[in-house]
Biotite code that builds the C-alpha atoms (Angstrom):
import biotite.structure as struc

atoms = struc.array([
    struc.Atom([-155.210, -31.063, -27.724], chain_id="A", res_id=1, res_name="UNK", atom_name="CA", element="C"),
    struc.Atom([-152.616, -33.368, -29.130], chain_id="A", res_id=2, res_name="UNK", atom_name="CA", element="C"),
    struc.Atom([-150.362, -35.500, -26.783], chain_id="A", res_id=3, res_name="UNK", atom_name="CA", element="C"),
    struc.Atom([-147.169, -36.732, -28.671], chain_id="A", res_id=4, res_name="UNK", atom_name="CA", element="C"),
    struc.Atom([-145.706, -39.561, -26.112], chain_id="A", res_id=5, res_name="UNK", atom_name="CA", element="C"),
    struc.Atom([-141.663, -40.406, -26.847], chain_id="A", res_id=6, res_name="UNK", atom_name="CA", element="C"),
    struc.Atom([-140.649, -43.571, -25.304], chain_id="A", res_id=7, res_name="UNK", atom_name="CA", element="C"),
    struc.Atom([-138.249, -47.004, -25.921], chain_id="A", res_id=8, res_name="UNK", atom_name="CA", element="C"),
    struc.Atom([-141.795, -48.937, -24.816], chain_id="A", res_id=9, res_name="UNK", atom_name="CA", element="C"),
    struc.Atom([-144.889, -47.853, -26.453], chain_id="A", res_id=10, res_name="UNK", atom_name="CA", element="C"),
    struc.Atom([-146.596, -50.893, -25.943], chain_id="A", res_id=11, res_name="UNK", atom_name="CA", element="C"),
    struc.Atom([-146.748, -49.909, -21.862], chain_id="A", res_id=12, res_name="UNK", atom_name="CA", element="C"),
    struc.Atom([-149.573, -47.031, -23.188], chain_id="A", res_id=13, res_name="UNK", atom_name="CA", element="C"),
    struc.Atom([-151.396, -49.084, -25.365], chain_id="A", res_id=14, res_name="UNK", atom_name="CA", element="C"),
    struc.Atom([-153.974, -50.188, -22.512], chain_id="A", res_id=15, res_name="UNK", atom_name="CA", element="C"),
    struc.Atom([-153.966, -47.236, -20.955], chain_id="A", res_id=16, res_name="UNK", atom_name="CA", element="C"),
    struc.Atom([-154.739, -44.787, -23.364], chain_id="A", res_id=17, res_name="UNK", atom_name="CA", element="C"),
    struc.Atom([-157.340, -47.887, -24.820], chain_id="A", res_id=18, res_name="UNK", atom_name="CA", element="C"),
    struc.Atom([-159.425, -47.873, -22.104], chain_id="A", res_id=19, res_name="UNK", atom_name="CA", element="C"),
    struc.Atom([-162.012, -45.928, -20.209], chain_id="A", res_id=20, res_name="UNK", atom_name="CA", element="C"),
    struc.Atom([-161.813, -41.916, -19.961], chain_id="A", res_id=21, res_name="UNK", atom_name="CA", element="C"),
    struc.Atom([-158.454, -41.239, -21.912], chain_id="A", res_id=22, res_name="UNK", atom_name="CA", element="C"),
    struc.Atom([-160.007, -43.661, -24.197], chain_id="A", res_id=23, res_name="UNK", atom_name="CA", element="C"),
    struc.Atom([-163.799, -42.205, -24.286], chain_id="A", res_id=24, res_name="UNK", atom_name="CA", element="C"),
    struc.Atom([-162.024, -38.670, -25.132], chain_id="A", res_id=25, res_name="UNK", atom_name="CA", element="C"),
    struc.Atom([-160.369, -39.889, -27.917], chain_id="A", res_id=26, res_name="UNK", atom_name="CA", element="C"),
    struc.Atom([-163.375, -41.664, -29.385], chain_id="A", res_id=27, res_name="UNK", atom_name="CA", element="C"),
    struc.Atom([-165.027, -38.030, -28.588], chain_id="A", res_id=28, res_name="UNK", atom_name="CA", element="C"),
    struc.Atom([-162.661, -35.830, -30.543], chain_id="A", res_id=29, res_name="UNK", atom_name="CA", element="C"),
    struc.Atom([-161.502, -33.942, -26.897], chain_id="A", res_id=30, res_name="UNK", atom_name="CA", element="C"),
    struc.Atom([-157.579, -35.206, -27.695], chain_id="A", res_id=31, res_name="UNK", atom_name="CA", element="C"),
    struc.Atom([-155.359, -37.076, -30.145], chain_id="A", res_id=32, res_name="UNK", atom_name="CA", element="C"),
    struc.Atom([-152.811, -39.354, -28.674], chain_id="A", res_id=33, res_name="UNK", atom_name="CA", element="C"),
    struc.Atom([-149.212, -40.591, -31.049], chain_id="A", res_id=34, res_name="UNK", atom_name="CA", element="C"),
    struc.Atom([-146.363, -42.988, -29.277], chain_id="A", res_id=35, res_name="UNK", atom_name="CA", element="C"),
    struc.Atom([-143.475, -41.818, -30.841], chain_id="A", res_id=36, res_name="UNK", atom_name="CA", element="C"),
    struc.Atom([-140.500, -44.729, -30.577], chain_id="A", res_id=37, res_name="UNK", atom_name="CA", element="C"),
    struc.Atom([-137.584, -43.472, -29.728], chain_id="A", res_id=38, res_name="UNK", atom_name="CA", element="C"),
    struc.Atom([-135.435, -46.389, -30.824], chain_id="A", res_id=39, res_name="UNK", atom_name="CA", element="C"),
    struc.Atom([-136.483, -45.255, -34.774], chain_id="A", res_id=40, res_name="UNK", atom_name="CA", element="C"),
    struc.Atom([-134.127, -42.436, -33.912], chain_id="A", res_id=41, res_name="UNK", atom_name="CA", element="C"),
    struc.Atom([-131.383, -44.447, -32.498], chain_id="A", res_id=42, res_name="UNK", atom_name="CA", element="C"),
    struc.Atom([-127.770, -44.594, -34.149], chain_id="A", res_id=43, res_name="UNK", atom_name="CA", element="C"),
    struc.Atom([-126.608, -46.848, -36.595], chain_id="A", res_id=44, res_name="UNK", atom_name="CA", element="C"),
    struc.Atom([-127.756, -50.587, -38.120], chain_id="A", res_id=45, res_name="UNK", atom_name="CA", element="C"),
    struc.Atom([-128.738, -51.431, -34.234], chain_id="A", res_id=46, res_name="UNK", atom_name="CA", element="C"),
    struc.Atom([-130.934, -48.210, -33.658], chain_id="A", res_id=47, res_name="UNK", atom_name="CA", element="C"),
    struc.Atom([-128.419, -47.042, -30.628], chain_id="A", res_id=48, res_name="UNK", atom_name="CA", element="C"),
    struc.Atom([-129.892, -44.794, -28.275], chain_id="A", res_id=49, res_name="UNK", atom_name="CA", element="C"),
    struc.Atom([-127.739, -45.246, -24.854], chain_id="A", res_id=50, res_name="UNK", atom_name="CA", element="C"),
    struc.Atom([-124.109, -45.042, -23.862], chain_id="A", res_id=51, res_name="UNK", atom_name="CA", element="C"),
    struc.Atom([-122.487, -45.388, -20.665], chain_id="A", res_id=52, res_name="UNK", atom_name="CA", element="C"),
    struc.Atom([-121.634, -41.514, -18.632], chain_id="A", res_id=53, res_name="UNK", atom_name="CA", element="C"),
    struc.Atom([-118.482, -39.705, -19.229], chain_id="A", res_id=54, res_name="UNK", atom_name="CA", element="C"),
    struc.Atom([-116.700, -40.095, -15.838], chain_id="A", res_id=55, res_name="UNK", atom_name="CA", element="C"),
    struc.Atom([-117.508, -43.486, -14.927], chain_id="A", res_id=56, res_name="UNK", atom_name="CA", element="C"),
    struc.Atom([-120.631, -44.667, -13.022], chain_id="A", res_id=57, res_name="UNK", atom_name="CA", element="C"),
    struc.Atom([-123.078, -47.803, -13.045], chain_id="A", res_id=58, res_name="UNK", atom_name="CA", element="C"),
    struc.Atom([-126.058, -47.771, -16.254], chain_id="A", res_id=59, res_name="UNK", atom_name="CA", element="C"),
    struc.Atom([-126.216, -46.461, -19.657], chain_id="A", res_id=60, res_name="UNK", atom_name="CA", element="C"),
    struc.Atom([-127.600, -42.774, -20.512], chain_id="A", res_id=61, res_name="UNK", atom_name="CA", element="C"),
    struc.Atom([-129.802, -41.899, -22.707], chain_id="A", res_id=62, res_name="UNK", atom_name="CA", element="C"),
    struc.Atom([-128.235, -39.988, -25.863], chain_id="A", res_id=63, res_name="UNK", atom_name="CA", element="C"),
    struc.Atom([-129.063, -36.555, -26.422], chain_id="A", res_id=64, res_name="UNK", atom_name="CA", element="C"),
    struc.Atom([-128.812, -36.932, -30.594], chain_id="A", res_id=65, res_name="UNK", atom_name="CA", element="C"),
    struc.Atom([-131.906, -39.541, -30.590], chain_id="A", res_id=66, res_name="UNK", atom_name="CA", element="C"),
    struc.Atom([-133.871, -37.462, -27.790], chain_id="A", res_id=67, res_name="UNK", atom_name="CA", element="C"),
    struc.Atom([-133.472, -34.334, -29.793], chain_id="A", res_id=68, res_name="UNK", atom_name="CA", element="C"),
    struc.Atom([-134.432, -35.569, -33.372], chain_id="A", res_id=69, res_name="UNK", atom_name="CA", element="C"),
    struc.Atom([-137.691, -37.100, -31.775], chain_id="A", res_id=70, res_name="UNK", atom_name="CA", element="C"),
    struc.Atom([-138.526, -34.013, -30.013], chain_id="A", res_id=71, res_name="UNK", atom_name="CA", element="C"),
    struc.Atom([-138.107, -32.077, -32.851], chain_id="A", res_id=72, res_name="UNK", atom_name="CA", element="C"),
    struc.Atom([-139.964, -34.350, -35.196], chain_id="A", res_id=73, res_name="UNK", atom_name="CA", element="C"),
    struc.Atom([-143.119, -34.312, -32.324], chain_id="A", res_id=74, res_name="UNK", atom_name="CA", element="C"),
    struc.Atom([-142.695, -30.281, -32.978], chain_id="A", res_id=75, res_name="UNK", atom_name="CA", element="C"),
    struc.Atom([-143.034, -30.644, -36.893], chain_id="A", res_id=76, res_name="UNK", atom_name="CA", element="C"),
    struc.Atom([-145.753, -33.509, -36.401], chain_id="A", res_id=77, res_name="UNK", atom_name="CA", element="C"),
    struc.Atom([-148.327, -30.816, -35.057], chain_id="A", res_id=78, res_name="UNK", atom_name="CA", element="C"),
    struc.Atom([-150.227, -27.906, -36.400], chain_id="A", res_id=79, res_name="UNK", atom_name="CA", element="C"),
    struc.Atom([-150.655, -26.250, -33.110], chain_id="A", res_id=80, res_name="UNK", atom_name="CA", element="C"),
    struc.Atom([-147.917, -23.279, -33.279], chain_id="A", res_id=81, res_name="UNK", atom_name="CA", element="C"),
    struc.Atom([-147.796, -23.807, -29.151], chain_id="A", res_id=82, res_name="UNK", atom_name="CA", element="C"),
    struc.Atom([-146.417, -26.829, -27.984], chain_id="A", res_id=83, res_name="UNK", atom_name="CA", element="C"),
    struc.Atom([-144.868, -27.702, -24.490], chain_id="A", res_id=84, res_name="UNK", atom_name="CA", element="C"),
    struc.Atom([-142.073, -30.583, -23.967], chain_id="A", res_id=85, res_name="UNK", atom_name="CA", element="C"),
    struc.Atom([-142.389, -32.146, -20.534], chain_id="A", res_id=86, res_name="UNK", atom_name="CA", element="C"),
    struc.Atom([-139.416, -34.201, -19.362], chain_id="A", res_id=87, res_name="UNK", atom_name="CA", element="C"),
    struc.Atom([-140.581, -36.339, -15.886], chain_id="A", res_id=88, res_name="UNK", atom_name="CA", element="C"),
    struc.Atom([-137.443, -36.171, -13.652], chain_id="A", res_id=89, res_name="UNK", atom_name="CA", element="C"),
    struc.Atom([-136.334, -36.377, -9.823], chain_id="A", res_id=90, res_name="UNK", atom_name="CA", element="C"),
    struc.Atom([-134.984, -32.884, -10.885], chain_id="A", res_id=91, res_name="UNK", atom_name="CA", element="C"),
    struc.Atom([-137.799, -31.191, -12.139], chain_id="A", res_id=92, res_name="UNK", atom_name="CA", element="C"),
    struc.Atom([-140.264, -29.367, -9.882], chain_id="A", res_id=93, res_name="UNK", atom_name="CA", element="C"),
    struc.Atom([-143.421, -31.199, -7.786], chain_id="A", res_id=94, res_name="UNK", atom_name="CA", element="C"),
    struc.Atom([-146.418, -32.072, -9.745], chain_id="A", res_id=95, res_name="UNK", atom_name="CA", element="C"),
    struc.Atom([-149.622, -30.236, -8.502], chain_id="A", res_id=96, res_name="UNK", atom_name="CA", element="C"),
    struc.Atom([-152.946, -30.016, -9.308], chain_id="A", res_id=97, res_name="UNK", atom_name="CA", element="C"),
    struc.Atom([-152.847, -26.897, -10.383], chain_id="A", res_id=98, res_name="UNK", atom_name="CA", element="C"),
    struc.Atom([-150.110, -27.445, -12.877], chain_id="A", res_id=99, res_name="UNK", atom_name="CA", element="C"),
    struc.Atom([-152.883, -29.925, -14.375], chain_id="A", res_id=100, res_name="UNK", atom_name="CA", element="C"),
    struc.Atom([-154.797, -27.189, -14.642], chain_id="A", res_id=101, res_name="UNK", atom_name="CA", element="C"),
    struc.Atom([-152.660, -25.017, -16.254], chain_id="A", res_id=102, res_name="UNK", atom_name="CA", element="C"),
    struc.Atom([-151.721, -27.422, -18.870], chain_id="A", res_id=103, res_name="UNK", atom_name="CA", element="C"),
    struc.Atom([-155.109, -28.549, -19.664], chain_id="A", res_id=104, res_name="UNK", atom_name="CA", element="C"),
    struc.Atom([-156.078, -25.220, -19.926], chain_id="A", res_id=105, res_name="UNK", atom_name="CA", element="C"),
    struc.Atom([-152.873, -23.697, -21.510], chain_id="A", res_id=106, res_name="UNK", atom_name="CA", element="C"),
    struc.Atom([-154.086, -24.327, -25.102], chain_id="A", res_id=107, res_name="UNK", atom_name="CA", element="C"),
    struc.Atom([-150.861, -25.846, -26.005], chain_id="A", res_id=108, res_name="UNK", atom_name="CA", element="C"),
    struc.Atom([-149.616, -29.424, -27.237], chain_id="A", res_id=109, res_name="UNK", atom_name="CA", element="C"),
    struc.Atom([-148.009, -31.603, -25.049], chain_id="A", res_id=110, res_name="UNK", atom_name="CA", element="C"),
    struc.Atom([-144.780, -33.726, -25.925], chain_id="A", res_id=111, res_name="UNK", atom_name="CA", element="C"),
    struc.Atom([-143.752, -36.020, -23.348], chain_id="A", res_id=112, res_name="UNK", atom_name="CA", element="C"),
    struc.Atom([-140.206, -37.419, -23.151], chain_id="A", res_id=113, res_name="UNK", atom_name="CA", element="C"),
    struc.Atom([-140.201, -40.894, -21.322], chain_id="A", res_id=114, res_name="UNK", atom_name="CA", element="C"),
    struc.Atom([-136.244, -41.271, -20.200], chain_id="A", res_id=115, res_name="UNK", atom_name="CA", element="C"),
    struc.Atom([-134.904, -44.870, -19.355], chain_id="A", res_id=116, res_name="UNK", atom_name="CA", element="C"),
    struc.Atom([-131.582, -46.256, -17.879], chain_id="A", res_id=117, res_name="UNK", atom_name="CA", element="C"),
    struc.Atom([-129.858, -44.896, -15.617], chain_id="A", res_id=118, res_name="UNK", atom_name="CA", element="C"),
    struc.Atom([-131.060, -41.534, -17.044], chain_id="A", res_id=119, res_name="UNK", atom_name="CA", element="C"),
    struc.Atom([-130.318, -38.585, -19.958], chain_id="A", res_id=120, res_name="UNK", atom_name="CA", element="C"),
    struc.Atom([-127.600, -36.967, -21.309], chain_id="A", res_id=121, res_name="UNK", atom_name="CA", element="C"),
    struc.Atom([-127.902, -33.839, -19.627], chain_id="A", res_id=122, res_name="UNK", atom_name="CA", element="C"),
    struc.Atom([-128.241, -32.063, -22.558], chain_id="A", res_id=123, res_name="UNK", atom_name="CA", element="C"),
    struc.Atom([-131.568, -32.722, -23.476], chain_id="A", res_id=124, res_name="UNK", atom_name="CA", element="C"),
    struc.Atom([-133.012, -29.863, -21.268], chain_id="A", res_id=125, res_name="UNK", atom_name="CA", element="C"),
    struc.Atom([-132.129, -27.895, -24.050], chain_id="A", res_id=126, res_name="UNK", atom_name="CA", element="C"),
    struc.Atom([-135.026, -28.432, -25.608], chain_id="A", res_id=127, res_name="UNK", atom_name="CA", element="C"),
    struc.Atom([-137.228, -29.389, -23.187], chain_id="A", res_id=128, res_name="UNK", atom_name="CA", element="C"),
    struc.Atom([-139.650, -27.135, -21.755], chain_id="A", res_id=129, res_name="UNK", atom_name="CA", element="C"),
    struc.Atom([-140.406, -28.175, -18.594], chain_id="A", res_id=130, res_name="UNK", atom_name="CA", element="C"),
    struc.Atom([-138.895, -30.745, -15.779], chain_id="A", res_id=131, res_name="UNK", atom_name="CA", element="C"),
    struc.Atom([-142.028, -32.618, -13.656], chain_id="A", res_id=132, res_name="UNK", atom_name="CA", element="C"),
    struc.Atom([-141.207, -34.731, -10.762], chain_id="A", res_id=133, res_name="UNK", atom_name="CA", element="C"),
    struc.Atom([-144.299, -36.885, -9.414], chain_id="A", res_id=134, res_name="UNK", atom_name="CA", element="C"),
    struc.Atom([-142.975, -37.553, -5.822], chain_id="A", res_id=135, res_name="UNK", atom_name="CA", element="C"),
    struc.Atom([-140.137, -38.301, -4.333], chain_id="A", res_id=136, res_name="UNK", atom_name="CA", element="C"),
    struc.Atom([-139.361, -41.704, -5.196], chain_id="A", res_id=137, res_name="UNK", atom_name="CA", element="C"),
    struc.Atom([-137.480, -43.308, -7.925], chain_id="A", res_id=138, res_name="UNK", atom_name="CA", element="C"),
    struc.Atom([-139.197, -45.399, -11.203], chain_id="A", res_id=139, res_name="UNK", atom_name="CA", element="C"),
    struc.Atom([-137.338, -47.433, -13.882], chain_id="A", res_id=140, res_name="UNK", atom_name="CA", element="C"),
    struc.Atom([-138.201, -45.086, -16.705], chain_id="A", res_id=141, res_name="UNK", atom_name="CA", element="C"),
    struc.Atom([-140.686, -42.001, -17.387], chain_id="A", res_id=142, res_name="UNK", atom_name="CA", element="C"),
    struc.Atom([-143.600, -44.225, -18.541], chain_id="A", res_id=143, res_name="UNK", atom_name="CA", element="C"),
    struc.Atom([-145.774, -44.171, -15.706], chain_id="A", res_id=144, res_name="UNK", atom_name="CA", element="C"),
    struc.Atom([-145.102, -40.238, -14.796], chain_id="A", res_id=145, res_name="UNK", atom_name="CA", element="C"),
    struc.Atom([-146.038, -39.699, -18.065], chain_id="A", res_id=146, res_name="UNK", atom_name="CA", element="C"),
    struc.Atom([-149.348, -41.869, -17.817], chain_id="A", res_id=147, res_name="UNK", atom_name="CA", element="C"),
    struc.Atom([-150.511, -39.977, -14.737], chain_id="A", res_id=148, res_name="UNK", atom_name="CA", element="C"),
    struc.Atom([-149.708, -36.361, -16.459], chain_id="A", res_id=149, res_name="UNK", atom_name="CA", element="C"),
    struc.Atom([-151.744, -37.561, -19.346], chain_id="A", res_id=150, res_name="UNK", atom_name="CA", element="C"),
    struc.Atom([-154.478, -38.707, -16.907], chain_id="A", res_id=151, res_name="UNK", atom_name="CA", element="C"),
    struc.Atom([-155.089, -35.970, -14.865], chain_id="A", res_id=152, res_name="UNK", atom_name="CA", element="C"),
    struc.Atom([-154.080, -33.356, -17.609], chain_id="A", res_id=153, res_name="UNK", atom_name="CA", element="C"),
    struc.Atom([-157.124, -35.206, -19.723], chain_id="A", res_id=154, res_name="UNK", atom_name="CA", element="C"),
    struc.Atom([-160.049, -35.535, -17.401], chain_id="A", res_id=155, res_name="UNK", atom_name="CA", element="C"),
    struc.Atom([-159.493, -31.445, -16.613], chain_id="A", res_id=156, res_name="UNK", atom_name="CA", element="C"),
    struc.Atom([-160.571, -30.948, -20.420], chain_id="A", res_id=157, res_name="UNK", atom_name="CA", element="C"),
    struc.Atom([-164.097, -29.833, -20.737], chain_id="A", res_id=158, res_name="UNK", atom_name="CA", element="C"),
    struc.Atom([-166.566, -31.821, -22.177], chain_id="A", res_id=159, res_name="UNK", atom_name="CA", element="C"),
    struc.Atom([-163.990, -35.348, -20.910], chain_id="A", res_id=160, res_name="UNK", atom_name="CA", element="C"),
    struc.Atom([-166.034, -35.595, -17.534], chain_id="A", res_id=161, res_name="UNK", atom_name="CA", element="C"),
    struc.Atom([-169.570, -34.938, -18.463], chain_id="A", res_id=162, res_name="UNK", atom_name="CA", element="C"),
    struc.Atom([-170.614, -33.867, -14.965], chain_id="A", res_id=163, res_name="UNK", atom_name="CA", element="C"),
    struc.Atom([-168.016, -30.662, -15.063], chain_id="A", res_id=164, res_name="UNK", atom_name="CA", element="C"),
    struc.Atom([-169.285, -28.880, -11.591], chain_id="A", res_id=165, res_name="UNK", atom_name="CA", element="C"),
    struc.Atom([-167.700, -31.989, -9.821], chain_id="A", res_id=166, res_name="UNK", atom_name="CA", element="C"),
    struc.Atom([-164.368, -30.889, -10.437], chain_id="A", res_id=167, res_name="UNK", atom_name="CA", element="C"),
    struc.Atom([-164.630, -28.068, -9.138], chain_id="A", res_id=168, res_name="UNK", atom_name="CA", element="C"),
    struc.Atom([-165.042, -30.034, -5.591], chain_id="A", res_id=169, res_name="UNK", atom_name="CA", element="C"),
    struc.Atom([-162.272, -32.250, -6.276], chain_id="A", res_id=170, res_name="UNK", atom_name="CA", element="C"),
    struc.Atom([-159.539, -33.158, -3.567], chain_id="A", res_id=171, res_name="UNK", atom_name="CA", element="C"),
    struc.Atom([-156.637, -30.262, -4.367], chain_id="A", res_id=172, res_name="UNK", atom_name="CA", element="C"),
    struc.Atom([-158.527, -28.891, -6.956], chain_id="A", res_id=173, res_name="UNK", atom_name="CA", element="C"),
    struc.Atom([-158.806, -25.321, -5.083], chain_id="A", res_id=174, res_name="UNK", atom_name="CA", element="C"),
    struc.Atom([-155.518, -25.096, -3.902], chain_id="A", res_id=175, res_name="UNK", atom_name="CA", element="C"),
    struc.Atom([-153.266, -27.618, -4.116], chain_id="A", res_id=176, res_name="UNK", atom_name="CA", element="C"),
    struc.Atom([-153.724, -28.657, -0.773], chain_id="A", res_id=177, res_name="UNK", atom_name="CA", element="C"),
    struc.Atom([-157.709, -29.740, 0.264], chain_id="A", res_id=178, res_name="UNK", atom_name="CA", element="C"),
    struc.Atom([-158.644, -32.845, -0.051], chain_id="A", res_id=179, res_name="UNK", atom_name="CA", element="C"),
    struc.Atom([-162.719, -33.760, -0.814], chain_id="A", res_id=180, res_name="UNK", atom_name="CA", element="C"),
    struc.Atom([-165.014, -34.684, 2.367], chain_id="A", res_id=181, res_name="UNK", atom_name="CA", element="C"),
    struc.Atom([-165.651, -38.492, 2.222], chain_id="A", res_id=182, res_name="UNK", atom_name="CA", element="C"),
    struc.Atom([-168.924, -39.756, 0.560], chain_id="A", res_id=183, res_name="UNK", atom_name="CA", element="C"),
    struc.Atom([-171.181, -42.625, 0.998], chain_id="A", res_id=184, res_name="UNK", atom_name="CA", element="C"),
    struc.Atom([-173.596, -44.463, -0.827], chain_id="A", res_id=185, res_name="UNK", atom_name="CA", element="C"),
    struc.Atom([-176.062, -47.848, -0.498], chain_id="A", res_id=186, res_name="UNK", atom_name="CA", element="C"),
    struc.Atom([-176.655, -50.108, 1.771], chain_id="A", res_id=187, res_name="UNK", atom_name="CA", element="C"),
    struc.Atom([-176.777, -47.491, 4.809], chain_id="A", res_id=188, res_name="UNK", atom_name="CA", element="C"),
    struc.Atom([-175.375, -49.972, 6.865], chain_id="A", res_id=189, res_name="UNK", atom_name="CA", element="C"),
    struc.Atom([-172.785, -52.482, 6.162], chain_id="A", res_id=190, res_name="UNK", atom_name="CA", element="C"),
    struc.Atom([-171.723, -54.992, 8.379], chain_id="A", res_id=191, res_name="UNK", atom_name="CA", element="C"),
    struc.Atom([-172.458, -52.447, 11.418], chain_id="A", res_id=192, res_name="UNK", atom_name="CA", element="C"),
    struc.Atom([-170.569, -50.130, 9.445], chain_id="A", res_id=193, res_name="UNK", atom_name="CA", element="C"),
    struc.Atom([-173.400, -47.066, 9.136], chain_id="A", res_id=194, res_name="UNK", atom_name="CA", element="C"),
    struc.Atom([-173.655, -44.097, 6.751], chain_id="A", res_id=195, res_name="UNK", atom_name="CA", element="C"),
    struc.Atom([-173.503, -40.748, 8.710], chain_id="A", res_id=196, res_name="UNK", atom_name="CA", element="C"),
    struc.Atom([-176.863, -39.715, 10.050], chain_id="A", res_id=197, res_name="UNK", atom_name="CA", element="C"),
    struc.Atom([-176.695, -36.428, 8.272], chain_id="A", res_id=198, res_name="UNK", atom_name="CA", element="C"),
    struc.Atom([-176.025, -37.533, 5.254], chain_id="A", res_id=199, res_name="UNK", atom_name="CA", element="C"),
    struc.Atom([-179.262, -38.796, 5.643], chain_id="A", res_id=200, res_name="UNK", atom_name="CA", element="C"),
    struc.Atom([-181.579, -36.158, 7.194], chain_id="A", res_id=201, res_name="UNK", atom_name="CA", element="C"),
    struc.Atom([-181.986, -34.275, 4.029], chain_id="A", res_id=202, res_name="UNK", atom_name="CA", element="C"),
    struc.Atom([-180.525, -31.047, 5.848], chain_id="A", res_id=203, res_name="UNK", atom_name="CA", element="C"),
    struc.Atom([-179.236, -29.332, 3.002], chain_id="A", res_id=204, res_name="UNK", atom_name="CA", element="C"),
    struc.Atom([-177.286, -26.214, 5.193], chain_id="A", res_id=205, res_name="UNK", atom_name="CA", element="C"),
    struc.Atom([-176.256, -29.006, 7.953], chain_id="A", res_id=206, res_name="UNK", atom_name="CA", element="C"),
    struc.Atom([-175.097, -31.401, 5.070], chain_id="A", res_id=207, res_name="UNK", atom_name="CA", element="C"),
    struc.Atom([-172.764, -28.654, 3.437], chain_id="A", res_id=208, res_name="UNK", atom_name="CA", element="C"),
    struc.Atom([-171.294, -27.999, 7.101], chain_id="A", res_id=209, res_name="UNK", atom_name="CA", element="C"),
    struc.Atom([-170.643, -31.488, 7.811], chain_id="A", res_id=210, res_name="UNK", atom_name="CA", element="C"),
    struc.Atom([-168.579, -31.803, 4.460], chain_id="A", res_id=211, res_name="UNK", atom_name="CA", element="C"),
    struc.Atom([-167.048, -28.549, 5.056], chain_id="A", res_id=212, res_name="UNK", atom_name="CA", element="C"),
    struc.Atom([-165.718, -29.877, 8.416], chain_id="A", res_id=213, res_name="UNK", atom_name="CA", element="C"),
    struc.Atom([-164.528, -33.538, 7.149], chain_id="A", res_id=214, res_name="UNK", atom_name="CA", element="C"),
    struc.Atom([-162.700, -31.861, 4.002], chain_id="A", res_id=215, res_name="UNK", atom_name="CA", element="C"),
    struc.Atom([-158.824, -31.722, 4.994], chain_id="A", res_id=216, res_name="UNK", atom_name="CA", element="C"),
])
């Protein structure tokens, strides 16, 4: 899989995708990463990429000229014939597990479009494929939505992990909705604090039951 990231800042994914498991399956050949700066797209001597809204209204807007030419140079910058634009938004549907699953397993490329400002030009949606809202709360731009799409789109694809049977026991990982039974490890106890008994007892059939019970 190749992820093609368009943003004004990408300098905030440089850490990110340098480090640890997005990092390690890179190294591994499981996925290709490529910032894509929007501002080399931007109008005129001064790059422009932002206006203010038809109608009035506080912030500047994203122009839908830049956000279009960088989509569609993502699209020619990819030999995969299946792509899939994702635009994080407030308006775009919930983000599940499942739909990490989906899109890990989809066998498409993913182009990301990180907005900024007060928002988009409307328009944009024309080429986007899909809208992806993380919660409902409001962020300065779509860098960090897109950061935790990339994250737990990544760690789905096999051979990232390692130890792939653990996923499958993973909080929401069934249905959207379960979250994984707590877990323990050494000391056994901890400042009075002690590790359930039957975690302990080697009770294979009571063990299962007990984290069939605590899982939400």
């Amino acid at each position: 899989m190749k992820i093609q990231i368009i943003t004004l800042f990408p300098e905030m994914f440089e850490g990110v995708l340098g480090s640890s498991m997005l990092w390690k399956a890179k190294e591994r050949g499981n996925i290709e990463y490529e910032l894509i700066d929007l501002r080399q797209f931007g109008i005129g001597p001064r790059k422009k990429v932002d206006e203010p809204p038809y109608g009035g209204g506080d912030g500047m807007l994203l122009r839908v000229d830049p956000l279009a030419e960088a989509i569609e140079y993502a699209k020619k910058n990819i030999k995969n014939p299946k792509s899939r634009v994702i635009l994080p938004t407030p308006r775009g549907k919930l983000y599940k597990q499942s739909d990490a699953k989906r899109l890990a397993s989809s066998g498409e490329d993913l182009i990301i479009v990180c907005a900024r400002y007060e928002g988009y030009d409307e328009r944009i949606v024309e080429w986007v494929d899909e809208q992806i809202c993380i919660g409902n709360f409001v962020l300065t731009g779509g860098e960090l939505p897109g950061m935790i799409i990339i994250d737990s789109v990544v760690r789905l694809i096999p051979g990232v992990l390692g130890g792939e049977n653990s996923v499958d026991i993973e909080s929401f990982q069934a249905d959207d909705k379960t979250v994984e039974f707590p877990q323990y490890t050494r000391p056994e106890v901890y400042r009075g604090l002690n590790v359930p008994a039957v975690l302990l007892s080697g009770h294979h059939a009571k063990i299962q039951k007990w984290r069939a019970n605590k899982s939400a």
